[in-house]
C-alpha positions as CSV (number, residue, x, y, z in Angstrom):
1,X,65.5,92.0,84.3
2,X,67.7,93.5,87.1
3,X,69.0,97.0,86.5
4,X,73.3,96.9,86.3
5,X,74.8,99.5,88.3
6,X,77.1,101.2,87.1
7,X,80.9,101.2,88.1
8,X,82.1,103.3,90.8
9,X,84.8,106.5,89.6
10,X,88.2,106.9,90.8
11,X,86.9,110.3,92.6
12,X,90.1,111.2,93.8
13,X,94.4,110.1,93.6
14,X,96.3,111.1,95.1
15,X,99.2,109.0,93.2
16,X,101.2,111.8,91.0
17,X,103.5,109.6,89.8
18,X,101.0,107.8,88.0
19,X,101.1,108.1,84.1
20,X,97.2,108.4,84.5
21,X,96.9,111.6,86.8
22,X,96.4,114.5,86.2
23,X,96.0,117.1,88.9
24,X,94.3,113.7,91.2
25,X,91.9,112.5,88.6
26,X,92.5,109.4,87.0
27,X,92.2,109.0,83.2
28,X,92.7,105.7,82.9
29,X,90.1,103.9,80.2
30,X,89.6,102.0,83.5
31,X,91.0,100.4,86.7
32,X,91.5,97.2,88.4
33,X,91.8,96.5,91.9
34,X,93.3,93.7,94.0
35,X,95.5,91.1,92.7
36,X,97.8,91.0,95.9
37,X,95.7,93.0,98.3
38,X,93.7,96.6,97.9
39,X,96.4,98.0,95.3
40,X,95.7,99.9,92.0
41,X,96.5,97.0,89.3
42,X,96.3,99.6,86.8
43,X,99.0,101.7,88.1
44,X,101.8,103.0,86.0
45,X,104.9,105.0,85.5
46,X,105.3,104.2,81.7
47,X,103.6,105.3,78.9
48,X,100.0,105.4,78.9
49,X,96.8,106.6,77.2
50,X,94.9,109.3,78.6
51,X,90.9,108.9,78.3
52,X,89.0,110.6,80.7
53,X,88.6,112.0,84.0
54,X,86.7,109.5,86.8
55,X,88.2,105.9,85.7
56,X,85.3,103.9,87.0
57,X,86.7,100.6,88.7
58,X,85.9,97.7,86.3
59,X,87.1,94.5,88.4
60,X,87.7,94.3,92.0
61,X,89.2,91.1,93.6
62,X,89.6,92.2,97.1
63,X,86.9,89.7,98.1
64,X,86.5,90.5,101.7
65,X,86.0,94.4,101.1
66,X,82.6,95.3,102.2
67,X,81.9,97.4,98.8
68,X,83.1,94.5,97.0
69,X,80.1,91.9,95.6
70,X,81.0,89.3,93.0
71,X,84.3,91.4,92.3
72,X,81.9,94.5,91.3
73,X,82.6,97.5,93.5
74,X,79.5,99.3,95.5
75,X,80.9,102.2,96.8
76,X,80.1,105.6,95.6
77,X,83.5,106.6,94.4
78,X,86.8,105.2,95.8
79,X,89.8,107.1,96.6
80,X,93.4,106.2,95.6
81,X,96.5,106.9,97.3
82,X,100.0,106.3,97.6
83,X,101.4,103.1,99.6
84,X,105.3,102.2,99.7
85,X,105.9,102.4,96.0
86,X,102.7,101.6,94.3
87,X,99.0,102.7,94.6
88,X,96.1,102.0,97.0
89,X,92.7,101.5,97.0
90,X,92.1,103.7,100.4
91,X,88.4,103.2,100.4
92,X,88.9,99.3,101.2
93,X,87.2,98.4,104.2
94,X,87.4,95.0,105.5
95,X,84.2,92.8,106.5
């Protein structure tokens, strides 16, 4: 049976406005990336429940990323930053 790798960790954010950073770690139960394009679906400014540092990223749709494979993200760690007024996944790189 194939071994599962497991999911890549926010490893840096640089979003402070985010209700899940604290001094650029994420600690979000876990993140989502891509509904529109390379953004940070689980973004927020509301409430939210803080887990623990290194969020890994649960579901990527961001199809034509080259970490991305069957919506699973390959890359070591991704970064996230600010873009207009939401949140980026900076480590997107197209194919």
């Amino acid at each position: 049976m194939p071994q599962l790798s497991p999911e890549p960790p926010v490893s840096n954010c640089d979003v402070e406005k985010c209700s899940y950073n604290r001094h650029h770690e994420c600690y979000a139960p876990g993140i989502a990336v891509g509904s529109d394009h390379a953004i940070c679906d689980t973004f927020t400014t509301g409430q939210a429940s803080i887990d623990h540092a290194g969020a890994p990223v649960m579901e990527c749709s961001q199809t034509d990323c080259n970490y991305n494979e069957l919506k699973n993200c390959h890359a070591q760690g991704i970064h996230v930053g600010s873009h207009a007024q939401h949140a980026d996944c900076f480590t997107y790189t197209r194919e």
